[in-house]
C-alpha positions as CSV (number, residue, x, y, z in Angstrom):
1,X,117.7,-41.7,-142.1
2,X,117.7,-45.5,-142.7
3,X,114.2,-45.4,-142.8
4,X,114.0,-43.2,-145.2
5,X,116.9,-44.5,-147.5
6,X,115.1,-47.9,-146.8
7,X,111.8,-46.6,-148.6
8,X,113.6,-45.0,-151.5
9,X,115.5,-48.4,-152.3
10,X,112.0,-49.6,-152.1
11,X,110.6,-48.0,-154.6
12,X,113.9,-48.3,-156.5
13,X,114.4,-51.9,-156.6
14,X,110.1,-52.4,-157.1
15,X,110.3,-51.0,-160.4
16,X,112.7,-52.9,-161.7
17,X,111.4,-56.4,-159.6
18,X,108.1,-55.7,-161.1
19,X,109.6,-56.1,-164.6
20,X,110.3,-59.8,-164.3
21,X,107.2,-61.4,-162.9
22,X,105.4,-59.3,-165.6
23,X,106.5,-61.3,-168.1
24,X,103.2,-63.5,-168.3
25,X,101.0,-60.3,-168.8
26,X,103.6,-58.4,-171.1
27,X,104.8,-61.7,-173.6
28,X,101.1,-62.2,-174.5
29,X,100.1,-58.7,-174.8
30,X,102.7,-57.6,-177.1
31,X,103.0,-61.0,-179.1
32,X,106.6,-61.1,-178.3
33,X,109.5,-63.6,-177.7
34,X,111.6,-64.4,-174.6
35,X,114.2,-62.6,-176.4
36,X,112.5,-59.6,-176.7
37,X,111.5,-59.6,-173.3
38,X,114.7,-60.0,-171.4
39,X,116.0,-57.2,-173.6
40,X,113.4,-55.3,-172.3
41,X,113.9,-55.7,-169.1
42,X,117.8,-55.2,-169.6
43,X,117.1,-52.0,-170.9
44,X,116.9,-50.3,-167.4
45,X,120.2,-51.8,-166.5
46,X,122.0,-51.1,-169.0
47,X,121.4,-48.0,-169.2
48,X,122.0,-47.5,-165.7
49,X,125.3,-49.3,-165.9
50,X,126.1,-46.5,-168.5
51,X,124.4,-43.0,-166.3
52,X,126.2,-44.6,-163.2
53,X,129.1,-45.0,-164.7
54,X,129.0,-40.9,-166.0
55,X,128.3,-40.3,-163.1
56,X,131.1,-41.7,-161.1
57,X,133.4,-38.4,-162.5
58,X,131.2,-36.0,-160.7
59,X,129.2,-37.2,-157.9
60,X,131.7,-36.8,-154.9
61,X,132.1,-32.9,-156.1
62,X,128.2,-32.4,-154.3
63,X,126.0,-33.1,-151.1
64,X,124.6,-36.7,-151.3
65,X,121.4,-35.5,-151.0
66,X,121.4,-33.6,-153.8
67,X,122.9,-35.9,-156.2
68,X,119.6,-38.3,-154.8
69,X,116.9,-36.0,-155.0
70,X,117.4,-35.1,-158.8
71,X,118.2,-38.9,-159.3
72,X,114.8,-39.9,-157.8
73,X,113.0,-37.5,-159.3
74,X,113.6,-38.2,-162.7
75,X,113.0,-41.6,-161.8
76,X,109.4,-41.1,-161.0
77,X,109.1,-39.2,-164.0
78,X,110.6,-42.6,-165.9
79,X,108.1,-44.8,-164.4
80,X,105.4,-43.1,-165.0
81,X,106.3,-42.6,-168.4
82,X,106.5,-46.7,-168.4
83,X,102.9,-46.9,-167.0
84,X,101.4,-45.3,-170.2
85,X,103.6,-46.8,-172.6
86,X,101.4,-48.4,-175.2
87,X,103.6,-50.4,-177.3
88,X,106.6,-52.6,-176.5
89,X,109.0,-49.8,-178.1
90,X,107.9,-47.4,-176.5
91,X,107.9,-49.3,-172.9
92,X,111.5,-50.2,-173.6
93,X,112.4,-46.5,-174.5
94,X,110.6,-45.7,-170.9
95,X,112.6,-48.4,-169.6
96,X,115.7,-46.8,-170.8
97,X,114.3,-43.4,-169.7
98,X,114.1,-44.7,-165.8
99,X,117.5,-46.2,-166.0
100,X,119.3,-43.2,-166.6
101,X,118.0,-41.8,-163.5
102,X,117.9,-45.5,-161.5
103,X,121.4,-45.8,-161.8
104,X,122.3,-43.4,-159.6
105,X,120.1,-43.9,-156.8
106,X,121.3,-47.0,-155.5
107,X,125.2,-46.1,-155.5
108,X,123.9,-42.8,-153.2
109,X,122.1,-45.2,-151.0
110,X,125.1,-47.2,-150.5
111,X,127.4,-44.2,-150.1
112,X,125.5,-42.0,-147.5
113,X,125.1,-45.4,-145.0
114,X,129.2,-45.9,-145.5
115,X,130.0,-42.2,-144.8
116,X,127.1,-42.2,-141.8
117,X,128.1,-45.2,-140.2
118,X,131.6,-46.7,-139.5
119,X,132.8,-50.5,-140.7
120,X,132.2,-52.1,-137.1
121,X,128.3,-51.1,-137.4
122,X,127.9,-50.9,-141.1
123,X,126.5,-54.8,-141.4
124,X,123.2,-53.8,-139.8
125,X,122.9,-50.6,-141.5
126,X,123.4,-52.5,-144.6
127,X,120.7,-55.0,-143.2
128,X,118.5,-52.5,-142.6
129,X,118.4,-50.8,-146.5
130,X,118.5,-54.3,-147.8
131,X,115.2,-54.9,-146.4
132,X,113.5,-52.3,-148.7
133,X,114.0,-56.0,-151.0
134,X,112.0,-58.0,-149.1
135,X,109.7,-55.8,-148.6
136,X,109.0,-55.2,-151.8
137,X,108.8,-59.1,-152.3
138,X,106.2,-59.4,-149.5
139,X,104.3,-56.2,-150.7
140,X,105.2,-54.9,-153.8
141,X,105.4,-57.6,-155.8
142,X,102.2,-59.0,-154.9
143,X,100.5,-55.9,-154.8
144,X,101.7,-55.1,-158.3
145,X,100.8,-58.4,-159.8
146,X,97.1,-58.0,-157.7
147,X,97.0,-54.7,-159.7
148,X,97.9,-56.0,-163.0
149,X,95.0,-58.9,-162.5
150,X,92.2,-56.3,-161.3
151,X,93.2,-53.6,-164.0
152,X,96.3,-54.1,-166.5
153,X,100.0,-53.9,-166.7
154,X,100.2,-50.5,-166.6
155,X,99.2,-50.1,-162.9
156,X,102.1,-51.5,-161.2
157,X,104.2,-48.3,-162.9
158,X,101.5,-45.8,-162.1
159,X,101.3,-47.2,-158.3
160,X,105.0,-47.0,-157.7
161,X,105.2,-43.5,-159.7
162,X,102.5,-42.3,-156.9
163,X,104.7,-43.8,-154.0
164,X,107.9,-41.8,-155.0
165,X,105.8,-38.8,-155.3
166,X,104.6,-39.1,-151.6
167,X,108.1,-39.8,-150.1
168,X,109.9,-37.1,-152.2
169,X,108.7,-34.4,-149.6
170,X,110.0,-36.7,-146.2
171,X,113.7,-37.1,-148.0
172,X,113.9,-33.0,-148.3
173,X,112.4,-32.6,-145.1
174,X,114.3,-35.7,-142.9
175,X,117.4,-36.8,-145.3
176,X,120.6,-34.7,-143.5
177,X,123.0,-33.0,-145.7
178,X,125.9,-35.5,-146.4
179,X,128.6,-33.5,-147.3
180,X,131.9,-34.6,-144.9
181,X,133.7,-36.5,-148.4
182,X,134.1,-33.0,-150.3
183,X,137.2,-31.4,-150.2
184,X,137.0,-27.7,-151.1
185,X,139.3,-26.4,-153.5
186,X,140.7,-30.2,-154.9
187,X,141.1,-30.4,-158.9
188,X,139.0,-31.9,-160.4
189,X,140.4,-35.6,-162.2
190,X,140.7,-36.5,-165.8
191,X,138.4,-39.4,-166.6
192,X,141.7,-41.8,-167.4
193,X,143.2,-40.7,-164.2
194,X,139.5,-41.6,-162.3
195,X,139.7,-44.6,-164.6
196,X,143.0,-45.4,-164.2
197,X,143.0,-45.2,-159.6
198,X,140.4,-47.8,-159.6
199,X,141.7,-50.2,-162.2
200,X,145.2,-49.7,-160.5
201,X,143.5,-50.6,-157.2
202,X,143.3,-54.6,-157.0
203,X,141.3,-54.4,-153.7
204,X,138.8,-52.5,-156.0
205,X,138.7,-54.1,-159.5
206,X,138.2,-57.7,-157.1
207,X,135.5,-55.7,-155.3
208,X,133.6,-54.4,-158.8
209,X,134.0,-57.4,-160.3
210,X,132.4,-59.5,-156.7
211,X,129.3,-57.5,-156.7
212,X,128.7,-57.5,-160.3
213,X,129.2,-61.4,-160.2
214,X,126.6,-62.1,-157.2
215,X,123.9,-59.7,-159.7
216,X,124.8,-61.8,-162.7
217,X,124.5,-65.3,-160.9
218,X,121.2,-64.6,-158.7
219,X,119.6,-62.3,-162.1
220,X,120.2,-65.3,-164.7
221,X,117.3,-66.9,-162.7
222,X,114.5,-64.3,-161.9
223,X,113.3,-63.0,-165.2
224,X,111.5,-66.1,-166.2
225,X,110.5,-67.3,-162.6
226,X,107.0,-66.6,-163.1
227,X,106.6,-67.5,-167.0
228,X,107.7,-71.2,-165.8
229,X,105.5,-71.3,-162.8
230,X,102.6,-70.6,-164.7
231,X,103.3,-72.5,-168.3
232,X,105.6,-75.4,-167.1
233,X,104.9,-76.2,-163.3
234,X,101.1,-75.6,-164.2
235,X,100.1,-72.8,-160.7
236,X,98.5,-70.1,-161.2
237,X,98.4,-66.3,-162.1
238,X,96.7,-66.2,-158.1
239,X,99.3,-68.3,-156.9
240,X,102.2,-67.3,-158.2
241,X,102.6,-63.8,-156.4
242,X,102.9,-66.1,-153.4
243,X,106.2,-66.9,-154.2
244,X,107.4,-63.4,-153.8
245,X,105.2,-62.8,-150.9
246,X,106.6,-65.6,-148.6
247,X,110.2,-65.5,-150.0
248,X,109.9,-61.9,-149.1
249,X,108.3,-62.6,-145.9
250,X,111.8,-64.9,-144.8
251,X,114.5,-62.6,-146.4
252,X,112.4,-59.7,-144.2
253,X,112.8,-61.6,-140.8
254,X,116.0,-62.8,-141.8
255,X,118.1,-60.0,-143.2
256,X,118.9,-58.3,-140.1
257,X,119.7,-61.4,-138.0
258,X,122.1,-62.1,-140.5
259,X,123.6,-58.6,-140.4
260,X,124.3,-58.7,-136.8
261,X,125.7,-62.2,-137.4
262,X,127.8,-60.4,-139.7
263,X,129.1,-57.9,-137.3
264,X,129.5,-60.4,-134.8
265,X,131.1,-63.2,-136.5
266,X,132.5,-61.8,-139.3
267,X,131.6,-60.6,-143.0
268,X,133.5,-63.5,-144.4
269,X,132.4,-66.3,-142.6
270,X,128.6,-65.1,-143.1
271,X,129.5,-64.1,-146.9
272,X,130.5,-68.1,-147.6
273,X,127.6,-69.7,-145.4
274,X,125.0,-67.9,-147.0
275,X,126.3,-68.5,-150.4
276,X,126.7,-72.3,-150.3
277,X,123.3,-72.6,-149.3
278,X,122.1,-70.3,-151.9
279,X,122.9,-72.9,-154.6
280,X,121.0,-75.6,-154.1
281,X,117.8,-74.2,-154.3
282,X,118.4,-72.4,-157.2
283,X,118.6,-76.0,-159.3
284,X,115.6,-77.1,-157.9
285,X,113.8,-73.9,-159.2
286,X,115.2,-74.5,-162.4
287,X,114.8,-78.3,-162.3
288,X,110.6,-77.6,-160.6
289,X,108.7,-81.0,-161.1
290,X,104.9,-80.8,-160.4
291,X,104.9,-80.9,-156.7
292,X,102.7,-79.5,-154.0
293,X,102.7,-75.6,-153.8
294,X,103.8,-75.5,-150.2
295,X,106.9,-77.3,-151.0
296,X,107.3,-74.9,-154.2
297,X,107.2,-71.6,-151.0
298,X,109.5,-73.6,-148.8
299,X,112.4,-74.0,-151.4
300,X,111.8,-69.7,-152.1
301,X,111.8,-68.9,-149.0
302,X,115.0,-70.8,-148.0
303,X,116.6,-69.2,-151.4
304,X,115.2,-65.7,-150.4
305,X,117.1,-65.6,-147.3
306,X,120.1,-66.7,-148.4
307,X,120.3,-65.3,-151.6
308,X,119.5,-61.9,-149.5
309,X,122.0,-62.6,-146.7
310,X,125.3,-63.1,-149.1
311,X,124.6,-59.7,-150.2
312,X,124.4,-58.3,-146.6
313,X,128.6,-59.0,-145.5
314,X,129.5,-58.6,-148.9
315,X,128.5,-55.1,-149.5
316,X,130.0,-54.6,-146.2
317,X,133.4,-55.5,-147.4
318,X,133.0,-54.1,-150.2
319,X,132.5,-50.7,-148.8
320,X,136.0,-50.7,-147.0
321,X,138.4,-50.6,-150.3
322,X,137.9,-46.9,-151.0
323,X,138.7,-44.4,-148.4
324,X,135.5,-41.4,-147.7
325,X,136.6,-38.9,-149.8
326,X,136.7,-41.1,-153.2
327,X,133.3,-43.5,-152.0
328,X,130.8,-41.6,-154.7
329,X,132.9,-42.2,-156.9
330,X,133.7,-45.7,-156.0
331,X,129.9,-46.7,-155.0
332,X,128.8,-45.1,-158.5
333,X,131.3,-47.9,-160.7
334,X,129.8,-50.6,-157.8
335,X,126.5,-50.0,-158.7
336,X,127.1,-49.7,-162.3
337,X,128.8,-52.7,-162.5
338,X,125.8,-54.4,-160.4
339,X,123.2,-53.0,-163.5
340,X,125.1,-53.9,-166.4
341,X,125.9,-57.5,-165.0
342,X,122.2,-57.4,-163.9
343,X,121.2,-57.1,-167.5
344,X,124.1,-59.0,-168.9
345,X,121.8,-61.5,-166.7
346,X,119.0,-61.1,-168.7
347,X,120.3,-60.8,-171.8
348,X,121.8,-64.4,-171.6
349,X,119.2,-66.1,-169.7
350,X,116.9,-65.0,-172.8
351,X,119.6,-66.4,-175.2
352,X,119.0,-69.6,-173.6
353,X,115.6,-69.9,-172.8
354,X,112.8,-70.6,-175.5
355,X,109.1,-70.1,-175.4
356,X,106.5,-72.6,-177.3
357,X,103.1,-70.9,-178.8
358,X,102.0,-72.2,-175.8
359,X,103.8,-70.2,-173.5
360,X,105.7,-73.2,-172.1
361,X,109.7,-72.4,-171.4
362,X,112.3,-74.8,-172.7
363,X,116.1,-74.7,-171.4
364,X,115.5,-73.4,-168.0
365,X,117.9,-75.2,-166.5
366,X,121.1,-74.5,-168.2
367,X,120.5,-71.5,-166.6
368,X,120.2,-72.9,-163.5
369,X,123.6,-74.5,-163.8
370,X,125.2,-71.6,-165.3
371,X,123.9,-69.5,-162.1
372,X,125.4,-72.0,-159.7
373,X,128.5,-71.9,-161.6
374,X,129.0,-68.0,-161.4
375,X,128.4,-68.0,-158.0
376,X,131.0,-70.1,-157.0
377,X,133.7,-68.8,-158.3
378,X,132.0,-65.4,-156.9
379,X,132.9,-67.6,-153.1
380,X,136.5,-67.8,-154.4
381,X,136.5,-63.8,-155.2
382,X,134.8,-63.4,-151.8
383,X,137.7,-64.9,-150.2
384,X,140.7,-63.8,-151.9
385,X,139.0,-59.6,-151.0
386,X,138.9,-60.4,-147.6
387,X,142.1,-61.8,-147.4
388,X,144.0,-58.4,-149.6
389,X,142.5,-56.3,-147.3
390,X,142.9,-58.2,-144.0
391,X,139.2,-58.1,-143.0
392,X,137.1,-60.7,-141.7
């Protein structure tokens, strides 16, 4: 089952990774501005924020399994649709397109591993799903961006369109039925009184606004990674896939030492370690002089794993503020929250950045600093969760 969940989120989070790094093939192509860009590439949040958030109302009424299978499936159909887009309104409208359907894979994801395995186990489970990211850091990413250098743009789409197309048959076949949260015969809730039990609920609004904190602080970064790589530091369009590839590569071996650490030691403790030593590389990604590449795969790879571990222990706490019967519900508003903070993300970090004729990309590290700044005070929300609901 975690395999298989592992593979979807794969795919899942692929599509919209791919987005970022494409940003020297796609700016050129269209002729178009860092601002247009990042609202590009916010468009499949957003609107996955928005889907997820619809969703939310209805999802805990049906089998898990269900909900995920029509969710994926218009999903492929989305990136597919994104692979022959010919114009950069038309690839945003596809990008919109795979968002409604994104958003509600991720919060199924979440909830079939909390309703399938309990709180004392639920760190490595978590470990294990979360390494569909680094996977697709070591392989997808690479892979995509090899793609986009042998043929175009559009392959990556087509590629991952193909890959959800060969697992759909293994989820119907080898995804159980997840249907313990239903409760037969139970009236079904206004929206203000769905509304109104979460926003009532401290341990959840501190929980919503914790994970859509961590999305906003690490997502400021990413979308113009590559862009000042290539234009600014001066590597390659070869190289620069590397980055992903070896950052991957750490997160991968990392992610489920860290969740057993979690288990063992505690969410908490794990949560705050892996935060504070998050931060630092992020300014010297945004702060990159010209130095030798391998010092340029050392800093992302120690910011890979970290920035991978936090999320490990704090999903798992984040999973114990809503009781089984009410997690659909709950995990749909959690991942909403993580889209439209995700492409809040991008939204401002193309506000600030700028982009010469050149290419070159000015401001890079205000957003640097304003990343390090969100994610402390995400340390502080960490620790006043854990503390309201008596977990470690």
């Amino acid at each position: 089952m975690l395999l298989i969940l592992a593979s979807i989120n794969f795919t899942h989070i692929l599509d919209f990774m791919i987005m970022m790094p494409l940003g020297n093939f796609l700016m050129p192509h269209f002729d178009i501005s860092a601002r247009y860009f990042s609202w590009i590439v916010a468009a499949y949040p957003v609107t996955a924020f928005f889907s997820g958030l619809i969703a939310a109302f209805y999802v805990d009424r049906f089998d898990r399994k269900k909900v995920l299978m029509f969710a994926y499936c218009g999903f492929i159909v989305g990136t597919i649709t994104c692979g022959i887009a010919p114009t950069a309104g038309l690839l945003m409208v596809a990008r919109t397109l795979t968002g409604l359907f994104g958003g509600l894979i991720g919060a199924q994801v979440l909830s079939i591993i909390a309703d399938s395995f309990p709180y004392e186990k639920r760190g490595r489970a978590m470990a294990t799903v979360f390494m569909a990211f680094s996977l697709a850091s070591v392989f997808g990413v690479p892979f995509s961006l090899y793609l986009s250098n042998m043929i175009s743009w559009h392959a990556p789409f087509i590629f991952i369109g193909i890959l959800g197309m060969v697992l759909l048959p293994f989820i119907n076949k080898f995804l159980p039925q997840v249907k313990g949260h239903i409760q037969e015969g139970k009236k079904r809730e206004s929206i203000g009184v769905v509304f109104s039990s979460i926003f009532k609920n401290k341990s959840q609004v501190m929980a919503l606004f914790l994970t859509g904190g961590l999305m906003f602080g690490h997502f400021l970064v990413i979308p113009f990674i590559n862009p000042y790589m290539e234009f600014n530091v001066g590597f390659t369009k070869e190289q620069t896939p590397m980055i992903y590839m070896v950052g991957g590569v750490c997160a991968f071996i990392s992610s489920n030492f860290i969740g057993r650490l979690a288990d063992k030691y505690g969410k908490l403790k794990i949560f705050i370690i892996c935060l504070l030593l998050s931060l630092f590389p992020i300014l010297l990604i945004t702060n990159m002089p010209s130095i030798q590449f391998y010092l340029v795969l050392a800093v992302f790879g120690f910011w890979f794993t970290f920035s991978t571990g936090r999320n490990i222990p704090a999903q798992a706490m984040i999973s114990t503020v809503v009781k089984p019967m009410e997690r659909g519900k709950f995990m749909s508003f959690n991942s909403s929250f993580q889209q439209l903070f995700t492409g809040l993300a991008s939204v401002v970090s193309g506000l600030i950045v700028t982009r010469d004729e050149a290419g070159r990309i000015y401001n890079y590290n205000w957003v640097g600093y304003l990343s390090v700044f969100m994610l402390f005070i995400m340390l502080f929300m960490g620790v006043k969760l854990a503390k309201h609901q008596k977990i470690q």
